[in-house]
N, C-alpha and C positions, 0 to 999 in steps of 0.2 A: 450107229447105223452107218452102211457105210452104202458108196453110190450102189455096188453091188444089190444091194439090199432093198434098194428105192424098187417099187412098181413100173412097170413099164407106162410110160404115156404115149399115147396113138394124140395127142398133143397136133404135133403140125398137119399128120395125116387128114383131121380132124378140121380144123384151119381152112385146107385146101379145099375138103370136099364141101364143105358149107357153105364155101364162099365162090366157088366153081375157078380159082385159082388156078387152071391147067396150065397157062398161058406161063408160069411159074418156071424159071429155069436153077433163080439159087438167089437167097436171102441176103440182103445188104445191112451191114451196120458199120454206123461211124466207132471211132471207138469210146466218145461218152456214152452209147448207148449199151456199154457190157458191162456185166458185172465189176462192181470195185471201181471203178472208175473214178475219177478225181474231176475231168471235166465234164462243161455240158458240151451239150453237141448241139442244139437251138438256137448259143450264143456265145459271144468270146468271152472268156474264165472258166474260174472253177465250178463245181458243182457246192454246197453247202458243205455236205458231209459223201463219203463214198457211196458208190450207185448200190442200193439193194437190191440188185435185179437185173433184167434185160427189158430194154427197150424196141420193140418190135412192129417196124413203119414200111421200110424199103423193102421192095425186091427187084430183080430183072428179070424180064421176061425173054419170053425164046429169041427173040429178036435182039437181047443184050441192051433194051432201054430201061433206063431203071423208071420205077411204077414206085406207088406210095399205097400202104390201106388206107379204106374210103370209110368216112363215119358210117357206112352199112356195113360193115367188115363185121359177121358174126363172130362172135368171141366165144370158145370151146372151152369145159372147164379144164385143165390138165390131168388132173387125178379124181379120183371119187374122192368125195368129202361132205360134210357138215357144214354148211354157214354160221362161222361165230360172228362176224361183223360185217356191217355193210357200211359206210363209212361216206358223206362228200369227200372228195380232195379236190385242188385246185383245178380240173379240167372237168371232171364226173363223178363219176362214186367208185370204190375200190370194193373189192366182196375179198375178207379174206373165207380161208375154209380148214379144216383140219381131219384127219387119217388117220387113225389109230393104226401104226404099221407092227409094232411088237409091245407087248404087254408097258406101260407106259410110259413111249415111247411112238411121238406122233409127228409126222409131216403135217407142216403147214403150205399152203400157197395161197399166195395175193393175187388177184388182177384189179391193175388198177385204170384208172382213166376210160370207164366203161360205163353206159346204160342198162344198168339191171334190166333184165326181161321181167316184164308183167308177173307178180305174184312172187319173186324172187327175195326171202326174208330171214332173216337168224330162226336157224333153228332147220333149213331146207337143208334135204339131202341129194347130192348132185352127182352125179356119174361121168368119168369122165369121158370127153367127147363133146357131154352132153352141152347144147348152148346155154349160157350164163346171161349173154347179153350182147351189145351192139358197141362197137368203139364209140365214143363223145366226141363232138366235135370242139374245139379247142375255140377259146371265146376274146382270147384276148388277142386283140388289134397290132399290127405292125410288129408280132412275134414272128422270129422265124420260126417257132416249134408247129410242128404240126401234129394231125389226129393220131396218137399210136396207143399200143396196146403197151402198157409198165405188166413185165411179171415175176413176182420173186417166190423161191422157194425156201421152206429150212425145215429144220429136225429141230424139234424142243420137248422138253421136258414140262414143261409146267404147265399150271390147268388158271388158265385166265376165260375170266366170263364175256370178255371184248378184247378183241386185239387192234394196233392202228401203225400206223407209220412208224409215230413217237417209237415205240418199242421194237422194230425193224429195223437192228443192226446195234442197237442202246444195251440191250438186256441180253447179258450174258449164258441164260438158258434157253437163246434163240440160236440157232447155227443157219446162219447163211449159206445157203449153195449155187453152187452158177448151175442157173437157167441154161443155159447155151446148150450142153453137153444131154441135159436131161429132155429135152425139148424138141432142140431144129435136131433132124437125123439128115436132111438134105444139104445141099452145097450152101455155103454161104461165103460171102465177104467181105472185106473190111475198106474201106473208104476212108480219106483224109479228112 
């Protein structure tokens, strides 16, 4: 599969309209928050292992102050999909999902660090756009991390009954792809 091939996501469009975002001029990431990454961006060092995803917190507004998403910040699913797992992780729960894009032959995507919406379960089928749920609020004290949205994508081959972290970047019939490019279609930039 190649990016060509991926579905379109109305993804950020999706984002903005839900969350009445106008005020939006262009998306801010440090650079722990990009794909591959090696650092965190919450704190001084590395990250454990490289970033499966994008991390999506910052933006600036018309005015060029930069703004943070707020734990009401609705969460849009990226692509149509299936719920194979709904997971806790350290901040919230993660929903992954998967796409049959060509005869066997599926996109996956994660959002993690999220409040499932009411009734949201393995086995839901989701459209994208459509809300998934609510950013978490982040619980741990005197962190600098704050509430954001984790999202990673990939192409895989294999047929697993639950997916989670563990297997996000580990398992070689998973392909990683940067978020970035399939996702923000607006202005964005990079911070120290």
């Amino acid at each position: 599969m190649s990016l060509e091939g991926l579905p379109s996501s109305d993804f950020e469009r999706s984002l903005v309209f839900l969350n009445g975002l106008w005020e939006l001029s262009s998306w801010v990431f440090h650079k722990g928050m990009l794909f591959l990454s090696t650092i965190a961006w919450w704190k001084e060092g590395p990250r454990g292992r490289p970033h499966e995803g994008l991390d999506i917190c910052f933006f600036r507004d018309k005015e060029g102050h930069l703004k943070s998403l707020s734990t009401e910040t609705i969460v849009p699913s990226p692509y149509d999909g299936m719920v194979v797992s709904l997971i806790p992780d350290f901040i919230g729960h993660s929903v992954f999902a998967t796409l049959e894009v060509e005869e066997g032959q599926k996109l996956l995507w994660a959002l993690g660090h999220i409040i499932p919406k009411p009734g949201l379960q393995k086995g839901a089928r989701v459209h994208g756009g459509e809300p998934v749920g609510t950013i978490a609020q982040v619980k741990k004290g005197g962190s600098r991390l704050k509430a954001h949205l984790h999202v990673s994508i990939a192409e895989y081959r294999c047929s697993y009954l639950s997916l989670n972290w563990d297997l996000m970047g580990q398992d070689s019939s998973i392909h990683l792809l940067d978020p970035l490019p399939l996702l923000i279609r607006g202005p964005w930039e990079l911070i120290p």
